[in-house]
HTML snippet that shows the backbone in 3Dmol.js (N, CA, C, O; Angstrom):
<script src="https://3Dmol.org/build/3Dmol-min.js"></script>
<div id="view" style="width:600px;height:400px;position:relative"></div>
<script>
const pdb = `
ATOM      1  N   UNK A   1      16.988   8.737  -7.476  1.00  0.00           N
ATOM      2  CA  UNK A   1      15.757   8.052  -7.818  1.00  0.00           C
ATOM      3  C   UNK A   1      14.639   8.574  -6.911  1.00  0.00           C
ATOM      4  O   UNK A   1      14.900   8.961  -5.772  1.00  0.00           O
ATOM      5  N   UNK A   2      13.853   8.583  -7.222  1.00  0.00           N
ATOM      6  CA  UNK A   2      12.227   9.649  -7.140  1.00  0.00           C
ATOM      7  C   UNK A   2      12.342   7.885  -5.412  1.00  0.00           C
ATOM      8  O   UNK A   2      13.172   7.048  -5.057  1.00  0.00           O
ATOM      9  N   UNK A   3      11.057   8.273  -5.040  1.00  0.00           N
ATOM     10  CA  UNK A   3      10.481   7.820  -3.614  1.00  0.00           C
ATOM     11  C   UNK A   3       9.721   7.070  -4.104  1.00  0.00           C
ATOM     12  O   UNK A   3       9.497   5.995  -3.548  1.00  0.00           O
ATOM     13  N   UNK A   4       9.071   7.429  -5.343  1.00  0.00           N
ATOM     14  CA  UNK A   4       7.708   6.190  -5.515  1.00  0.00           C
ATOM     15  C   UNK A   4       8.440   5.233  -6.632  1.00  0.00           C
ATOM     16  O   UNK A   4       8.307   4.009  -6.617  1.00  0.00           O
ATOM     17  N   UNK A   5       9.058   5.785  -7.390  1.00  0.00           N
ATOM     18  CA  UNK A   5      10.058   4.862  -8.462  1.00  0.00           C
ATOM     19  C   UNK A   5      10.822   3.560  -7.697  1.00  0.00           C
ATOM     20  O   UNK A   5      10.878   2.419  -8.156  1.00  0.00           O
ATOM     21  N   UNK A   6      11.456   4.067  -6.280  1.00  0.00           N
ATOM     22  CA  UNK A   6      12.194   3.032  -5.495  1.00  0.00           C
ATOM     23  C   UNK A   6      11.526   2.282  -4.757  1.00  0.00           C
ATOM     24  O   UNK A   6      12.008   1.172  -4.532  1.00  0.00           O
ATOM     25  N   UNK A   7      10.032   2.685  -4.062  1.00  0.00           N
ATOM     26  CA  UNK A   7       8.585   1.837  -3.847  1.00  0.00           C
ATOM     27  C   UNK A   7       8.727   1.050  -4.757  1.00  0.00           C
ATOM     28  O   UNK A   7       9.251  -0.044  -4.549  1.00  0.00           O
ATOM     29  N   UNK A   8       8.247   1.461  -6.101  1.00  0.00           N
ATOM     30  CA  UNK A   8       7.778   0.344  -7.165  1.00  0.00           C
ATOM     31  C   UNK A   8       8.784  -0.704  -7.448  1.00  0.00           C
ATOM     32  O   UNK A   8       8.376  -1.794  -7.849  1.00  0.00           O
ATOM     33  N   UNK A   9      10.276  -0.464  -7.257  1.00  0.00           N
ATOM     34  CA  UNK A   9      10.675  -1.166  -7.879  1.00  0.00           C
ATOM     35  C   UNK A   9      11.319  -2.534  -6.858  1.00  0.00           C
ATOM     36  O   UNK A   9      11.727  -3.659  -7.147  1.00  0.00           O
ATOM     37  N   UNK A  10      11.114  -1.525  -5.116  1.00  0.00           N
ATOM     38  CA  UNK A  10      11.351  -2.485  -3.808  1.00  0.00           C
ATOM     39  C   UNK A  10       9.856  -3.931  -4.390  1.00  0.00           C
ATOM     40  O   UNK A  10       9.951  -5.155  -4.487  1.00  0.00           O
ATOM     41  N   UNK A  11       8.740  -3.048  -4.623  1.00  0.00           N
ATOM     42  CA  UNK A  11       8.387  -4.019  -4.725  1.00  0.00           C
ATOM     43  C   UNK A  11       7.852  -5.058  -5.570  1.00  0.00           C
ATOM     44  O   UNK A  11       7.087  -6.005  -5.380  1.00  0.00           O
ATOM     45  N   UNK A  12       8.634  -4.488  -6.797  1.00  0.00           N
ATOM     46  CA  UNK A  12       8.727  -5.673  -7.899  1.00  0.00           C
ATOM     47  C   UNK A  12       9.584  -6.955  -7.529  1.00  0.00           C
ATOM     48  O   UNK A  12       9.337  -8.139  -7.756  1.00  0.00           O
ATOM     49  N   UNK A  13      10.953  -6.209  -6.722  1.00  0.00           N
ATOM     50  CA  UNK A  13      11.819  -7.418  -6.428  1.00  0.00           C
ATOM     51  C   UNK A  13      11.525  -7.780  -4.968  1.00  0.00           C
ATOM     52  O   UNK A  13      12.408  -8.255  -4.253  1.00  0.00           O
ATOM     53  N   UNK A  14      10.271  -7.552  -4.527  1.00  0.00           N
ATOM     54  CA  UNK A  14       9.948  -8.624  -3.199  1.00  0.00           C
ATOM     55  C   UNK A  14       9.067  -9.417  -3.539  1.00  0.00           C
ATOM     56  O   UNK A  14       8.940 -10.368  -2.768  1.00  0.00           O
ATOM     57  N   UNK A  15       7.778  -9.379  -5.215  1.00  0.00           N
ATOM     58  CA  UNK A  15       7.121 -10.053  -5.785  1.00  0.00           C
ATOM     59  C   UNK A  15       8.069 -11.276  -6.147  1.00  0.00           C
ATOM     60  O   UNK A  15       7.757 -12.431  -5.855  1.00  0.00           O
ATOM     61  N   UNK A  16       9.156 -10.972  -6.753  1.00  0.00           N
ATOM     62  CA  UNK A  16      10.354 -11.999  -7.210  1.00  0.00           C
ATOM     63  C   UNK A  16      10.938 -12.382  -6.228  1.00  0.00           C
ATOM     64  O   UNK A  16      11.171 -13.577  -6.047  1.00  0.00           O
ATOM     65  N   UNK A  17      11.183 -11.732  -5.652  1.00  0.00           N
ATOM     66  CA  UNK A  17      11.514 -12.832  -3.708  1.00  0.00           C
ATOM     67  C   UNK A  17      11.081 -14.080  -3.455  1.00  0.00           C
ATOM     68  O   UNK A  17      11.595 -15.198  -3.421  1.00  0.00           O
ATOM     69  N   UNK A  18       9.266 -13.302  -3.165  1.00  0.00           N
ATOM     70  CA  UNK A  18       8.542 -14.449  -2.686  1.00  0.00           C
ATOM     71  C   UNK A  18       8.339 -15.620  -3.487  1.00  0.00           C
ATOM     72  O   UNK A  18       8.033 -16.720  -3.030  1.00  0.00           O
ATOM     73  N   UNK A  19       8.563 -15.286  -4.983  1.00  0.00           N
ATOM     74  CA  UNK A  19       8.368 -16.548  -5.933  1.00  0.00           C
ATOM     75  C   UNK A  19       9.205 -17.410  -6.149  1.00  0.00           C
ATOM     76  O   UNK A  19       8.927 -18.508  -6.632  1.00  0.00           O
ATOM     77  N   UNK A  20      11.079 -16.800  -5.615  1.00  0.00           N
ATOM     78  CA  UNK A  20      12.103 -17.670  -5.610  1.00  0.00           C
ATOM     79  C   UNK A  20      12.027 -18.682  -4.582  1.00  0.00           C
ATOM     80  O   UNK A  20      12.372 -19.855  -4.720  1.00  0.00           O
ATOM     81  N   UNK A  21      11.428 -18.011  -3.273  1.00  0.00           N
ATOM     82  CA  UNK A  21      11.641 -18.700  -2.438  1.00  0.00           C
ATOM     83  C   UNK A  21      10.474 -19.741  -2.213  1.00  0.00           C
ATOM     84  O   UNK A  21      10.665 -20.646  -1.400  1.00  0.00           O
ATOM     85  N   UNK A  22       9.076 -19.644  -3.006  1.00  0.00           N
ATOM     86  CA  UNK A  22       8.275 -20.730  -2.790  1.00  0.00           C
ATOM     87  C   UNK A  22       9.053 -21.709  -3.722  1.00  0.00           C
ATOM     88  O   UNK A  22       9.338 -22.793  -3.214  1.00  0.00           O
ATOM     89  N   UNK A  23       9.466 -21.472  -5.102  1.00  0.00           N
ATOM     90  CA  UNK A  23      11.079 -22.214  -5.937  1.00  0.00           C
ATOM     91  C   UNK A  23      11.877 -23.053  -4.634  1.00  0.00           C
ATOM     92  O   UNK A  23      11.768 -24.279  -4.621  1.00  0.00           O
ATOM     93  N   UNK A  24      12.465 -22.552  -3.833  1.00  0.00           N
ATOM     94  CA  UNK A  24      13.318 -22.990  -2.889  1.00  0.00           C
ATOM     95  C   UNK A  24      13.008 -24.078  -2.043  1.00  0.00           C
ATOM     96  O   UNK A  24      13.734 -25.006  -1.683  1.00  0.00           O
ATOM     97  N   UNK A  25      11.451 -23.756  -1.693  1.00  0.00           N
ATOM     98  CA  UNK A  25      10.360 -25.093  -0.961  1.00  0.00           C
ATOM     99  C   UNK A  25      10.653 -26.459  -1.522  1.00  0.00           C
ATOM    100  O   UNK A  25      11.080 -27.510  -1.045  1.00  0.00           O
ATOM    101  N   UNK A  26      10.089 -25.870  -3.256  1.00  0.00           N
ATOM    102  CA  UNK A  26      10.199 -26.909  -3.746  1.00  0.00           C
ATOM    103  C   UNK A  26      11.260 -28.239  -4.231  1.00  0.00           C
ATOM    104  O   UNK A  26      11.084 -29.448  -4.376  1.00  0.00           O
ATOM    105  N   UNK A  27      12.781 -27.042  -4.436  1.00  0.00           N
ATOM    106  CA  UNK A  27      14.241 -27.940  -4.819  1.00  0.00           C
ATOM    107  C   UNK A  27      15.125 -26.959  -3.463  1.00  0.00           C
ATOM    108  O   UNK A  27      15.658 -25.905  -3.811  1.00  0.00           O
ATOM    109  N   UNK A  28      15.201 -27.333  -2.186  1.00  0.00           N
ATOM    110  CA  UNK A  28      15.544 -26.371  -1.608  1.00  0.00           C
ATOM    111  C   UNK A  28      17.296 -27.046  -1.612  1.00  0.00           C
ATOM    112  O   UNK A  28      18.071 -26.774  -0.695  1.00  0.00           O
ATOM    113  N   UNK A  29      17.598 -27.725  -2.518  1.00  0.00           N
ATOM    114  CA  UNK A  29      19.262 -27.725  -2.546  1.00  0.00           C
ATOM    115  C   UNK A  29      19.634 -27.242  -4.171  1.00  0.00           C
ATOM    116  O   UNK A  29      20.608 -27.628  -4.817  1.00  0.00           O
ATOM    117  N   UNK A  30      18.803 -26.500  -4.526  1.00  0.00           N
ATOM    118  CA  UNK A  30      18.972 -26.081  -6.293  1.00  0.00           C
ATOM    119  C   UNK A  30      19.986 -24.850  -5.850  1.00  0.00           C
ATOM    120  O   UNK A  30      19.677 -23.810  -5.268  1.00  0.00           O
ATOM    121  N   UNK A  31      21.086 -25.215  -6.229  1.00  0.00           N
ATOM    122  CA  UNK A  31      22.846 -23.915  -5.764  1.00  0.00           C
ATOM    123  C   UNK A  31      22.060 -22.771  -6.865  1.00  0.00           C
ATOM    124  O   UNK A  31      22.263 -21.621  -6.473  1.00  0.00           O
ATOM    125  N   UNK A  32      21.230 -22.829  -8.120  1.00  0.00           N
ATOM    126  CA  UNK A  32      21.078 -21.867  -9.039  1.00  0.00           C
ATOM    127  C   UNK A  32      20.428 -20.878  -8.308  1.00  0.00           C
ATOM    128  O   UNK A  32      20.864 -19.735  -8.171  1.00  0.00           O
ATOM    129  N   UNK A  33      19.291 -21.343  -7.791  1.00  0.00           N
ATOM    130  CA  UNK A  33      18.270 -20.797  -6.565  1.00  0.00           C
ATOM    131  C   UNK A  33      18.471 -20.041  -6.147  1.00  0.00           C
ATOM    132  O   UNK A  33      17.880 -18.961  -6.151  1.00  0.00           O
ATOM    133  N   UNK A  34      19.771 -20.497  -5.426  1.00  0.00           N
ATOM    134  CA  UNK A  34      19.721 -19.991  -3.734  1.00  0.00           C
ATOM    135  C   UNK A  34      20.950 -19.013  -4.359  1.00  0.00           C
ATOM    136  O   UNK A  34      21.291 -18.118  -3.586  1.00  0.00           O
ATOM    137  N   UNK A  35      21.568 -19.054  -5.482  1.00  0.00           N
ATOM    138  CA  UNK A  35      22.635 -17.512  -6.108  1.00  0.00           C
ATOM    139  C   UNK A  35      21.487 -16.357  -6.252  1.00  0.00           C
ATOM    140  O   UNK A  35      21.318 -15.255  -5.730  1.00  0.00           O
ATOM    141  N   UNK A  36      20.849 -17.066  -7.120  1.00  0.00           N
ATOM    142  CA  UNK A  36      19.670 -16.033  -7.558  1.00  0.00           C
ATOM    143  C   UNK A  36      18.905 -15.317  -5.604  1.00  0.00           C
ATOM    144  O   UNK A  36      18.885 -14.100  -5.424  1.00  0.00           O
ATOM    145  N   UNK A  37      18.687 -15.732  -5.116  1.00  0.00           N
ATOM    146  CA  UNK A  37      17.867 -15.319  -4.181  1.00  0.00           C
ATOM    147  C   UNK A  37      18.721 -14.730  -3.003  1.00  0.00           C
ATOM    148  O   UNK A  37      18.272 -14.229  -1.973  1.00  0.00           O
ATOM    149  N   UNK A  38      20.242 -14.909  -3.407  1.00  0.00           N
ATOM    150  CA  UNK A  38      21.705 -14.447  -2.642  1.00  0.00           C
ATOM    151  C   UNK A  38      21.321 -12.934  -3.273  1.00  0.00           C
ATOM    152  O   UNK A  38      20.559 -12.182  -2.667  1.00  0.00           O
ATOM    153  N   UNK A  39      21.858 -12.619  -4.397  1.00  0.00           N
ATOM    154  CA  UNK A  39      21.637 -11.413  -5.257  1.00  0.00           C
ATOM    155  C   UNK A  39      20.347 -10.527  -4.927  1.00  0.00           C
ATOM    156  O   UNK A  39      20.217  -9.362  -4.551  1.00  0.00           O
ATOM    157  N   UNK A  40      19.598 -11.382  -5.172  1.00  0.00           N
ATOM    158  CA  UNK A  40      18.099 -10.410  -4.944  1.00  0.00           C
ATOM    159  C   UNK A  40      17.988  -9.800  -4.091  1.00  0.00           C
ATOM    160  O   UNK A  40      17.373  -8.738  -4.185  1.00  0.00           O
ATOM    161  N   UNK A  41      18.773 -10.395  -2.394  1.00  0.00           N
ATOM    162  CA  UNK A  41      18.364  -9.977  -1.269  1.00  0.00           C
ATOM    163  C   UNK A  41      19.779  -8.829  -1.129  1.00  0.00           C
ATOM    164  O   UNK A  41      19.943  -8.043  -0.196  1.00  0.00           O
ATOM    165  N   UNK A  42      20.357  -8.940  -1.884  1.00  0.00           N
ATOM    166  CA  UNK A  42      21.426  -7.692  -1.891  1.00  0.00           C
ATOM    167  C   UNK A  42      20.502  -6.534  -2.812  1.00  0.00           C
ATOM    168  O   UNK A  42      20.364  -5.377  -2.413  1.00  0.00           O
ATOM    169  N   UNK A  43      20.063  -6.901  -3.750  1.00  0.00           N
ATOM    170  CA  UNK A  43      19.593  -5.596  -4.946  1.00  0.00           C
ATOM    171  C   UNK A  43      18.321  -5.201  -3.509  1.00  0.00           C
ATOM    172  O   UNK A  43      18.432  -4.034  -3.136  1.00  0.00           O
ATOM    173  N   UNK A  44      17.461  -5.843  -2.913  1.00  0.00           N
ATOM    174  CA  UNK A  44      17.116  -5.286  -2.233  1.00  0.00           C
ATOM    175  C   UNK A  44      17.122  -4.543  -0.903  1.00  0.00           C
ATOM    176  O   UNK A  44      16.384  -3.739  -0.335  1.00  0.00           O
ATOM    177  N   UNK A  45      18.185  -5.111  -0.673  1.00  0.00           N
ATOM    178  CA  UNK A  45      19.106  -4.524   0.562  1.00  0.00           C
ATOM    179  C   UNK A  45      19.549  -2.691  -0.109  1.00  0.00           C
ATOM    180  O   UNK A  45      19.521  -1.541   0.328  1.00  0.00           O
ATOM    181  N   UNK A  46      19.865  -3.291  -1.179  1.00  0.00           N
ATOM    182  CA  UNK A  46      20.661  -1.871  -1.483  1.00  0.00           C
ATOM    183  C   UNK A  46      19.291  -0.137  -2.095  1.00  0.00           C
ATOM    184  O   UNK A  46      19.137   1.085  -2.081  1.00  0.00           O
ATOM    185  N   UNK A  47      18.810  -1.260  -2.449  1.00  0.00           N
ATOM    186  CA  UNK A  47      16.901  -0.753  -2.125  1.00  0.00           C
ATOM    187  C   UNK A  47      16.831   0.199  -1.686  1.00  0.00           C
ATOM    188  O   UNK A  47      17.178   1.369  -1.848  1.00  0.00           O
ATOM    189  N   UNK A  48      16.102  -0.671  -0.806  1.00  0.00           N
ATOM    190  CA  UNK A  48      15.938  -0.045   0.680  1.00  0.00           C
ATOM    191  C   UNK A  48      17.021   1.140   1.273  1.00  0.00           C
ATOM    192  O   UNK A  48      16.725   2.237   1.747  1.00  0.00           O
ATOM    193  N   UNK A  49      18.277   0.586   1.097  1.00  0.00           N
ATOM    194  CA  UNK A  49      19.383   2.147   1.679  1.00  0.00           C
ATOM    195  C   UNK A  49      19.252   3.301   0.784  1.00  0.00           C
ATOM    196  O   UNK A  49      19.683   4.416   1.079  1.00  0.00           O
ATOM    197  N   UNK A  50      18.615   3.003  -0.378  1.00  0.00           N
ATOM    198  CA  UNK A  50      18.900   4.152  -1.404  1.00  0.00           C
ATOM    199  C   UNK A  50      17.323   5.260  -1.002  1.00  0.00           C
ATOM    200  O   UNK A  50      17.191   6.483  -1.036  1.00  0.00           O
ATOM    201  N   UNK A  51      16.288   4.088  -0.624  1.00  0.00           N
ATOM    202  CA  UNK A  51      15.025   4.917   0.137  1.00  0.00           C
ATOM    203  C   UNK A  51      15.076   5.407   1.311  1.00  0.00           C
ATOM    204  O   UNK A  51      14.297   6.257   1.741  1.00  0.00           O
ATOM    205  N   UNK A  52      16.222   4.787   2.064  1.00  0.00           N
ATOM    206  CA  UNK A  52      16.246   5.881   3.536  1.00  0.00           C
ATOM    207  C   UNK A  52      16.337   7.523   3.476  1.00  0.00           C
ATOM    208  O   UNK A  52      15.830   8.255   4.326  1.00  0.00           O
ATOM    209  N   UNK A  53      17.012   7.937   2.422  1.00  0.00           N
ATOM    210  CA  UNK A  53      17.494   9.356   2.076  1.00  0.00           C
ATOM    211  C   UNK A  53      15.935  10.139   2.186  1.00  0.00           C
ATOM    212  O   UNK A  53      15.450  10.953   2.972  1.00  0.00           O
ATOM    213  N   UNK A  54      15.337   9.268   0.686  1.00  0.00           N
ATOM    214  CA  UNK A  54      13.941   9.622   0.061  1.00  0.00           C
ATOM    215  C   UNK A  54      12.920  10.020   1.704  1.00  0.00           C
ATOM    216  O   UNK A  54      12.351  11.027   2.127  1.00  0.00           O
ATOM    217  N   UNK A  55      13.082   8.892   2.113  1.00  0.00           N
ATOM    218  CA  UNK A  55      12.079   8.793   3.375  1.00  0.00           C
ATOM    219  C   UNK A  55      12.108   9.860   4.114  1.00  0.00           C
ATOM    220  O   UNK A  55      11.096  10.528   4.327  1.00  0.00           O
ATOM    221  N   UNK A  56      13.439  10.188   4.660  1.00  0.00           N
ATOM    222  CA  UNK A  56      13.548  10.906   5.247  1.00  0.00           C
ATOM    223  C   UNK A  56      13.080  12.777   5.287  1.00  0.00           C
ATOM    224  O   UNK A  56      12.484  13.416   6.155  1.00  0.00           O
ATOM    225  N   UNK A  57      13.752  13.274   3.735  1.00  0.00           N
ATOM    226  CA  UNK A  57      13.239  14.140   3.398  1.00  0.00           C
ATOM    227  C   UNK A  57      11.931  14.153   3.491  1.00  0.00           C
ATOM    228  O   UNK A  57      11.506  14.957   4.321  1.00  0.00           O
ATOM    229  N   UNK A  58      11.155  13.545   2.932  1.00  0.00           N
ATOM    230  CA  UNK A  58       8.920  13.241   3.162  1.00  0.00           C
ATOM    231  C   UNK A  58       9.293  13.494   4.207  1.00  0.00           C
ATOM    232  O   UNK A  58      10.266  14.227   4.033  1.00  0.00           O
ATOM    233  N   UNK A  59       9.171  13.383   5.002  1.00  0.00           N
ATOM    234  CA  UNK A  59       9.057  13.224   6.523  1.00  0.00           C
ATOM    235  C   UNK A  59       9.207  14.213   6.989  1.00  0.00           C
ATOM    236  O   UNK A  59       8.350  14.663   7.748  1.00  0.00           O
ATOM    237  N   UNK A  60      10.533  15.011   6.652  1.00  0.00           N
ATOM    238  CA  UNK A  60      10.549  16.228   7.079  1.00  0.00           C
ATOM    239  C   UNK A  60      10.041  17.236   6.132  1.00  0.00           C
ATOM    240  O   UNK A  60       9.858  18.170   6.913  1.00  0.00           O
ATOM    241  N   UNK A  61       9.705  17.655   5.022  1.00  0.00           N
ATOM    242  CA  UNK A  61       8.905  17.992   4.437  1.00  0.00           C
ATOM    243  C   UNK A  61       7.793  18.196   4.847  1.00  0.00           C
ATOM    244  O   UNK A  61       7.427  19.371   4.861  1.00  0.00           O
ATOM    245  N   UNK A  62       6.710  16.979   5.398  1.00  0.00           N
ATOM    246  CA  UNK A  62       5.092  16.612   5.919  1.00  0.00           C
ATOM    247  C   UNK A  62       5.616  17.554   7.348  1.00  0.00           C
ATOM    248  O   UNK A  62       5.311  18.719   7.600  1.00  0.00           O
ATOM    249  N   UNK A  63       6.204  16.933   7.889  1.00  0.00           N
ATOM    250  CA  UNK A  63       6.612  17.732   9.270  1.00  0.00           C
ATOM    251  C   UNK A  63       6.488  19.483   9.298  1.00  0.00           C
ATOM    252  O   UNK A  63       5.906  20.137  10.164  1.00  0.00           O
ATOM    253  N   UNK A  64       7.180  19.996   8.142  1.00  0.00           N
ATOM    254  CA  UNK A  64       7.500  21.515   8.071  1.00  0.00           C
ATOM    255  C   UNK A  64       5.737  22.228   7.352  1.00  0.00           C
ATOM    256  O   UNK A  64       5.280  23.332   7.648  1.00  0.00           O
ATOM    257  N   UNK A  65       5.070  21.202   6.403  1.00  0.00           N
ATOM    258  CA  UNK A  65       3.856  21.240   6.001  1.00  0.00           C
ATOM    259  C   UNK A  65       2.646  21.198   7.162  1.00  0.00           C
ATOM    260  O   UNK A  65       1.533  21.699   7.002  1.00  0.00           O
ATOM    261  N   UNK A  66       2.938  20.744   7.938  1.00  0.00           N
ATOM    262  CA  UNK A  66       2.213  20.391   9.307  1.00  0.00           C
ATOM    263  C   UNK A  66       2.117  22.010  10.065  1.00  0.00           C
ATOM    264  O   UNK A  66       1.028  22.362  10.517  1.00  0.00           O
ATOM    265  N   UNK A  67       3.211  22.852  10.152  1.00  0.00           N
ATOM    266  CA  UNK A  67       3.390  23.916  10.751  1.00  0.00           C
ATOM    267  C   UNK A  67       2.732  24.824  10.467  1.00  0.00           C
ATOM    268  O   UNK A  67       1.915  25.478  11.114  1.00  0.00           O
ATOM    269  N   UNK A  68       3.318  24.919   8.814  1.00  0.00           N
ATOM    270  CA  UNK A  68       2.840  26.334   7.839  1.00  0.00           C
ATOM    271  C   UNK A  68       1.293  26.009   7.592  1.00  0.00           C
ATOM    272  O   UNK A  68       0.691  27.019   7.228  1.00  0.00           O
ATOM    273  N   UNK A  69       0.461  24.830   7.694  1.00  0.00           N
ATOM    274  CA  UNK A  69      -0.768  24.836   7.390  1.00  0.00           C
ATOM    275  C   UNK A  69      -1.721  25.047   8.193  1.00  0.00           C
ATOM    276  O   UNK A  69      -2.847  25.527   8.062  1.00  0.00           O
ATOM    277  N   UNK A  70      -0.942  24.490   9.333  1.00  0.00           N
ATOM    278  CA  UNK A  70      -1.915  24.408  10.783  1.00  0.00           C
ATOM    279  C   UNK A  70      -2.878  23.141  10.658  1.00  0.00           C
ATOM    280  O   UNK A  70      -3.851  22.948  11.387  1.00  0.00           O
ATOM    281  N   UNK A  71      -2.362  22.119   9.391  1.00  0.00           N
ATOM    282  CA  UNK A  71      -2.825  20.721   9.789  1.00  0.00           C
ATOM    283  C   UNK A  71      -2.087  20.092  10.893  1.00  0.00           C
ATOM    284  O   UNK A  71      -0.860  20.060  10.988  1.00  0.00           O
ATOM    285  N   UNK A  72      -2.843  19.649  11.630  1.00  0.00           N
ATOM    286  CA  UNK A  72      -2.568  18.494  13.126  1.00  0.00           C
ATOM    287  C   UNK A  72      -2.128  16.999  12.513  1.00  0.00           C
ATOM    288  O   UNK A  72      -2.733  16.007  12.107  1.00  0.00           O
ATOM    289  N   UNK A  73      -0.646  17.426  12.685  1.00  0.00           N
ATOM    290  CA  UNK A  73       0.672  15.939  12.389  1.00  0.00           C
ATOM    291  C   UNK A  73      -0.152  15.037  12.869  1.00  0.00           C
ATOM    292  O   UNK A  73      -0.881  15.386  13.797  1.00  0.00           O
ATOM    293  N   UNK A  74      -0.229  13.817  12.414  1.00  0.00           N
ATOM    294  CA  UNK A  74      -0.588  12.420  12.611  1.00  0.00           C
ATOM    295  C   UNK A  74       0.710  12.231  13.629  1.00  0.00           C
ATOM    296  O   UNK A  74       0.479  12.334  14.834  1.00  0.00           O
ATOM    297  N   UNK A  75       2.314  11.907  13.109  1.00  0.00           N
ATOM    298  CA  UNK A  75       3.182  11.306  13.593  1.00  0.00           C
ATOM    299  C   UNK A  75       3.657  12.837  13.746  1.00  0.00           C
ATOM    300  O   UNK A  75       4.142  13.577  12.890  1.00  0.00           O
ATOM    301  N   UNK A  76       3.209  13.215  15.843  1.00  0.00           N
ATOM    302  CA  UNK A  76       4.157  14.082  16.624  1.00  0.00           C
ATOM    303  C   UNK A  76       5.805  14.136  16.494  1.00  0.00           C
ATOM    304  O   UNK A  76       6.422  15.201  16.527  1.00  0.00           O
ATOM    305  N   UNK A  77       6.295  13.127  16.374  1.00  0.00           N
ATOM    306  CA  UNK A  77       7.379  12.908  16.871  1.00  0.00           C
ATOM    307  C   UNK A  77       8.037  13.678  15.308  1.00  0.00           C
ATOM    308  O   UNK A  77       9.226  13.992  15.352  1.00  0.00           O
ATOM    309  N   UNK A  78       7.416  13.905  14.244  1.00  0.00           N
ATOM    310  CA  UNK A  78       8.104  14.405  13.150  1.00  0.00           C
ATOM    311  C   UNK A  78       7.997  15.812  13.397  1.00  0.00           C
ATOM    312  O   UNK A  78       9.051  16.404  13.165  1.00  0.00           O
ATOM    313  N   UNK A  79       7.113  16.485  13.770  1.00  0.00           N
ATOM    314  CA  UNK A  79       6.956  17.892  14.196  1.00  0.00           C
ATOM    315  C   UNK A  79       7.658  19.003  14.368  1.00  0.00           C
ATOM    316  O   UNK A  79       8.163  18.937  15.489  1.00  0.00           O
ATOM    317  N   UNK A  80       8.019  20.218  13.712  1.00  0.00           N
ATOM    318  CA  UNK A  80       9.339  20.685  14.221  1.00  0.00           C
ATOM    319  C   UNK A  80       8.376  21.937  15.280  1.00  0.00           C
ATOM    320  O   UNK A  80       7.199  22.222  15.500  1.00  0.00           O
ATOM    321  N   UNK A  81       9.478  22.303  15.620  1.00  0.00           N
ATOM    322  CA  UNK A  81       8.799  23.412  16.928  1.00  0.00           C
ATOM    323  C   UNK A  81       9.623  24.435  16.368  1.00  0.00           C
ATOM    324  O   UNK A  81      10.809  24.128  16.245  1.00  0.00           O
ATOM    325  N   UNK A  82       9.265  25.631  15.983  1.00  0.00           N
ATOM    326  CA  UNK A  82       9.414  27.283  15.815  1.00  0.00           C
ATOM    327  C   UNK A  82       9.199  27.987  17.169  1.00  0.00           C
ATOM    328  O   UNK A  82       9.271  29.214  17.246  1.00  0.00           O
TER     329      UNK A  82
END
`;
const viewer = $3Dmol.createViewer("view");
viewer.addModel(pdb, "pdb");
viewer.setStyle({}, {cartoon: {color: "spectrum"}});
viewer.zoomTo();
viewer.render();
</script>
């Protein structure tokens, strides 16, 4: 899955997060709820691990782009040294 596809879709299901859980305020012993908002925080758990890969590559990518252009890296610490 593409980097901005797994953006969009982290944050469709943190839009649905936040709406279960203002739900939860309201009946905070509803068992339907709190399955639903069990699940969610796994689909987004699993998210997120599937964007660490994505991230990473950008990163080093911008990093190796930083070299060959002779644009000045924002974030040093990505930088590679030749």
């Amino acid at each position: 899955m593409e980097l901005q596809t797994l953006q969009e879709a982290l944050k469709v299901e943190i839009q649905v997060h936040q709406k279960l859980v203002a739900q939860m305020k309201q009946d905070p012993q509803n068992a339907d709820l709190k399955k639903q908002l069990h699940e969610l925080q796994a689909k987004i758990t699993a998210l997120s691990e599937k964007q660490k890969p994505s991230v990473s590559h950008y990163q080093f990518f911008m990093a190796c782009r930083c070299h060959h252009t002779g644009i000045h890296c924002v974030e040093a610490s990505l930088c590679l040294t030749y």
